[in-house]
N, C-alpha and C positions, 0 to 999 in steps of 0.2 A: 125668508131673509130676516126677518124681526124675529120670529120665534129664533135664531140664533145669536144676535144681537141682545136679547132678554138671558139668555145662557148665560154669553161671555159675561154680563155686570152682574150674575147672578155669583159666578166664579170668581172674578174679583171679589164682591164684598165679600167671600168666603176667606180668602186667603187674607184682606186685611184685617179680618177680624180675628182670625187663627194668630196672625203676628203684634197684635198688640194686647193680648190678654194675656196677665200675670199667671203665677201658677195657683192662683185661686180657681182660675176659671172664668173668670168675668172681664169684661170688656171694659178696664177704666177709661170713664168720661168723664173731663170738668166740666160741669155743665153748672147751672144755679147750687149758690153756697146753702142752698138749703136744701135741697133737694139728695134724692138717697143715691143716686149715680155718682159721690164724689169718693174716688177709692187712690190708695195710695199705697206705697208698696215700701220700705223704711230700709236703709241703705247704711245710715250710721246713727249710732245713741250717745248722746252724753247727758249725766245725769247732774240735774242739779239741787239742791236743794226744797224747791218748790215746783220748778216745773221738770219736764221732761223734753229735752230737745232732742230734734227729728231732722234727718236728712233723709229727704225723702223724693221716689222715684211715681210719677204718674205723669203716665202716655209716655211722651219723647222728650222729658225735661224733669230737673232736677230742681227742689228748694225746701230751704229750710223751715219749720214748723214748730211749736212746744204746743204742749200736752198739759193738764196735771200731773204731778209726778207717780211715774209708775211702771212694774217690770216692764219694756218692751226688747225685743231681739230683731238688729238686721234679720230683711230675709221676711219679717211678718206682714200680711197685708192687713189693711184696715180700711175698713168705711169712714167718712167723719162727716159731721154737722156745720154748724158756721163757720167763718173764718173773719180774722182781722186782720189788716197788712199793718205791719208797723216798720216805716224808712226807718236806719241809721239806730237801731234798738242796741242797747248799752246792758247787758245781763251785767249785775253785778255778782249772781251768785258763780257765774264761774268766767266772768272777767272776761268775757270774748261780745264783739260790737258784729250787730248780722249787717248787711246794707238792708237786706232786705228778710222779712224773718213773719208768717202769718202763726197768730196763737188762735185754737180752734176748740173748740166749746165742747166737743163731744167725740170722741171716736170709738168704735165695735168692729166688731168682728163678723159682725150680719149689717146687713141696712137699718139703714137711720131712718126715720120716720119723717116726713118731713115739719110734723106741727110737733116733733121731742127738741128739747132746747134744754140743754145745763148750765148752768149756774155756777160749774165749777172752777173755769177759769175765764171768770167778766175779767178779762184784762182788766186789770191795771195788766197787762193787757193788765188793766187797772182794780177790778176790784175782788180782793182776795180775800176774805173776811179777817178782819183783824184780831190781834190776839194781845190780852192785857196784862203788861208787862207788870207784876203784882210788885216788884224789887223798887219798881217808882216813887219816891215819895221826896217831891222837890218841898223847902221851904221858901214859901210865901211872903210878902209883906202883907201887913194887916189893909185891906184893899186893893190888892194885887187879883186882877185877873186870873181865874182860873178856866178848866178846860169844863168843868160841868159847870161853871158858872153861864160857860156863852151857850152852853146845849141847853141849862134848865129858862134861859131870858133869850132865845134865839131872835124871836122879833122882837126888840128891845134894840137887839145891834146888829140888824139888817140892813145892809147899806153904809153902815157906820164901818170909817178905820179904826184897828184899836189893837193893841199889843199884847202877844202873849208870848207867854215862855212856857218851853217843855224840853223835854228830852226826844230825840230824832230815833225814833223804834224802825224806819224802814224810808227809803228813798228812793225813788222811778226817777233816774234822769233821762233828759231829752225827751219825752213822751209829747205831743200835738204842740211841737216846742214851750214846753215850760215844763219843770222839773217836780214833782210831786213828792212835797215831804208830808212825814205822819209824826204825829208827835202825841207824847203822852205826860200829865205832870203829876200822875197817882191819884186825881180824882175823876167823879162820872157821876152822868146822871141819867136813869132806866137805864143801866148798862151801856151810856153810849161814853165812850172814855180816851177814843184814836180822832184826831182834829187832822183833817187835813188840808194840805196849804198847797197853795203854787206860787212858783218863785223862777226868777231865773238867776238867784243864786245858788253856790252849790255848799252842800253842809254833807258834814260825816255823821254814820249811824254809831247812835250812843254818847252824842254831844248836845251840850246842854245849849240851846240857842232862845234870843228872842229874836221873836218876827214879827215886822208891824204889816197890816195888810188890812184890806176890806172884805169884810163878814157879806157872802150871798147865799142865801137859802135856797131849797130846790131847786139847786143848778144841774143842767143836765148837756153835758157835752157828745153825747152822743157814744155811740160803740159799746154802749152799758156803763158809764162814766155820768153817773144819774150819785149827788150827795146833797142830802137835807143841809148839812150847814158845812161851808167850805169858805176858806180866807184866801183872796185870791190876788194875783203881780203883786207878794209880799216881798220881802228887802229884810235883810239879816239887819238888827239894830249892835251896833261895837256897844257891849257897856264896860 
């Protein structure tokens, strides 16, 4: 009797294993976001700008995902690495809101390693290395705050409010509720030259804005949201 009883769930696991493996071959399991069993099978593409977003099929459920930007075709399967969930995400580069929407650090075509980690897309999902809009060159009053002035005296105005003015080179809204602007005013210092702010006001990219706020140094929010100097619950100043 048991040696037939060890058959039949030998014959089950056979047959649910047969029915939920892609046509890779492998048996996708969500198991730990770090571990190499995280496989997913890509159902629709839209490309955007910076990243690349995924609708995507693994096990018995469907959800959406972005990438770095890069060819993918419904129909491919892939491995991937970490993930991040982000509620209510607002893409601006192609104007569609997910409710729900994970950006994922790494994905292949074989297994993921589980100590391999890229850097490619630290969300903002927040942190996308910044790029120095050279065309910048606001003028100044003779003592006016600049952006390499708070990078080259950072503890000097640590903890301190103080106002700056720039130009809005890129903005994350709604991200861990509060809105993430970058601003640039044409100067730097050791190449650091993109100041970023949080705010729950909202500003458009390519506008020239002051914002008063309080300067905090290695702030680190988590999810890879780690910035040596950041001005934070700033407020748009009318002048």
């Amino acid at each position: 009797m048991h040696k037939y009883v060890t058959f039949y769930l030998v014959v089950l696991m056979t047959i649910f294993t047969s029915c939920v493996r892609n046509k890779s071959g492998i048996a996708p399991v969500h198991g730990t976001l770090s571990g190499s069993s995280n496989i997913f099978e890509v159902s629709e593409v839209i490309q955007g700008n910076t990243y690349t977003y995924l609708k995507v099929k693994e096990k018995s459920t469907e959800r959406w995902v972005a990438v770095s930007k890069q060819e993918i075709k419904p129909g491919d399967v892939y491995y991937y690495g970490s993930d991040l969930l982000m509620s209510d995400f607002h893409s601006i580069e192609i104007d569609r809101t997910f409710d729900e929407i994970y950006f994922i650090s790494e994905i292949s075509l074989t297994p993921i390693s589980p100590n391999t980690v890229s850097d490619s897309i630290l969300i903002h999902a927040g942190k996308v290395p910044a790029v120095e809009n050279n065309s910048i060159n606001l003028n100044k009053l003779s003592g006016e705050l600049t952006i390499a002035d708070i990078f080259a005296n950072r503890n000097n105005y640590a903890g301190k409010e103080i106002e700056i003015k720039g130009v809005v080179v890129k903005i994350n809204e709604s991200i861990m509720n509060r809105n993430w602007i970058h601003i640039q005013d044409g100067t730097s210092h050791n190449d650091e030259f993109d100041l970023t702010v949080t705010s729950q006001d909202f500003v458009g990219v390519n506008e020239v804005v002051t914002l008063k706020g309080k300067i905090s140094l290695d702030k680190d929010f988590g999810a890879g949201y780690i910035y040596g100097v950041i001005i934070e619950d700033a407020s748009v100043v009318k002048k």
